[in-house]
N, C-alpha and C positions, 0 to 999 in steps of 0.2 A: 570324535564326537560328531553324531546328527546335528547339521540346521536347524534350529529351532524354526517351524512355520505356522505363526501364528492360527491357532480357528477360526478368527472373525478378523477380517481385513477390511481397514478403509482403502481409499482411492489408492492415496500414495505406493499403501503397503503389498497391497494386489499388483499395483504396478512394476512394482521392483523385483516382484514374486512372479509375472510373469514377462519380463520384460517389454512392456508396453507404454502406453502415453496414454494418460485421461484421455484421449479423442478416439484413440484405438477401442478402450476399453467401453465408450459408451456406444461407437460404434458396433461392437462383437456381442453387445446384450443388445443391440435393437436387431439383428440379425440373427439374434437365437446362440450366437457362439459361446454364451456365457449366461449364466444366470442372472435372472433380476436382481437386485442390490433390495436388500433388507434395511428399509430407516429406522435403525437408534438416536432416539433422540434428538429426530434431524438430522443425523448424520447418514451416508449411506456406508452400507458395510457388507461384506459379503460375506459369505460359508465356504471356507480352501475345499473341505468333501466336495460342496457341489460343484465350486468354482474346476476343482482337479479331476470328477467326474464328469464335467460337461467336455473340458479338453481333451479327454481320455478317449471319449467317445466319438469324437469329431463334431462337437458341439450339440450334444440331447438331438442332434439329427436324424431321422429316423424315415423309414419307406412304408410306413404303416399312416395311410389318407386318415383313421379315424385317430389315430394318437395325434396326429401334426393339426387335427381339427379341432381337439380337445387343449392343444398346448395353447395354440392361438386364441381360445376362446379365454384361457384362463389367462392369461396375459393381457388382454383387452380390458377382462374384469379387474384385472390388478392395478393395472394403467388406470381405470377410470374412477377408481375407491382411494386412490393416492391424492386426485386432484380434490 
């Protein structure tokens, strides 16, 4: 039988799912390696699709100036409707 891998992971669960350490993890979303974290509830939680699609691809990294312009911007935007 398949691992069961959760759809929506908090910290912990992300972490054990990809072997890393809360520091790792919020380091590799400020560096684009990982997608932002979605708040439920105050909680932060993330999506395995995106989270396993961002690693897949060597982190939504990409050589195209106007997508890398456009990710930043929404990111910024994201960052700044959080606070």
């Amino acid at each position: 039988m398949k691992d069961f891998i959760p759809p929506w992971q908090d910290m912990p669960t992300l972490c054990a799912h990809i072997c890393a350490t809360p520091n790792t993890v919020d380091s590799w979303v400020k560096e684009g390696l990982l997608p932002q974290p979605r708040r439920v509830k105050g909680k932060q939680m993330w999506k395995w699709t995106e989270v396993d699609a961002y690693l897949s691809s060597g982190g939504g990294q990409t050589l195209d100036p106007e997508a890398e312009r456009i990710k930043n911007a929404t990111r910024k935007a994201e960052a700044h409707a959080g606070h």
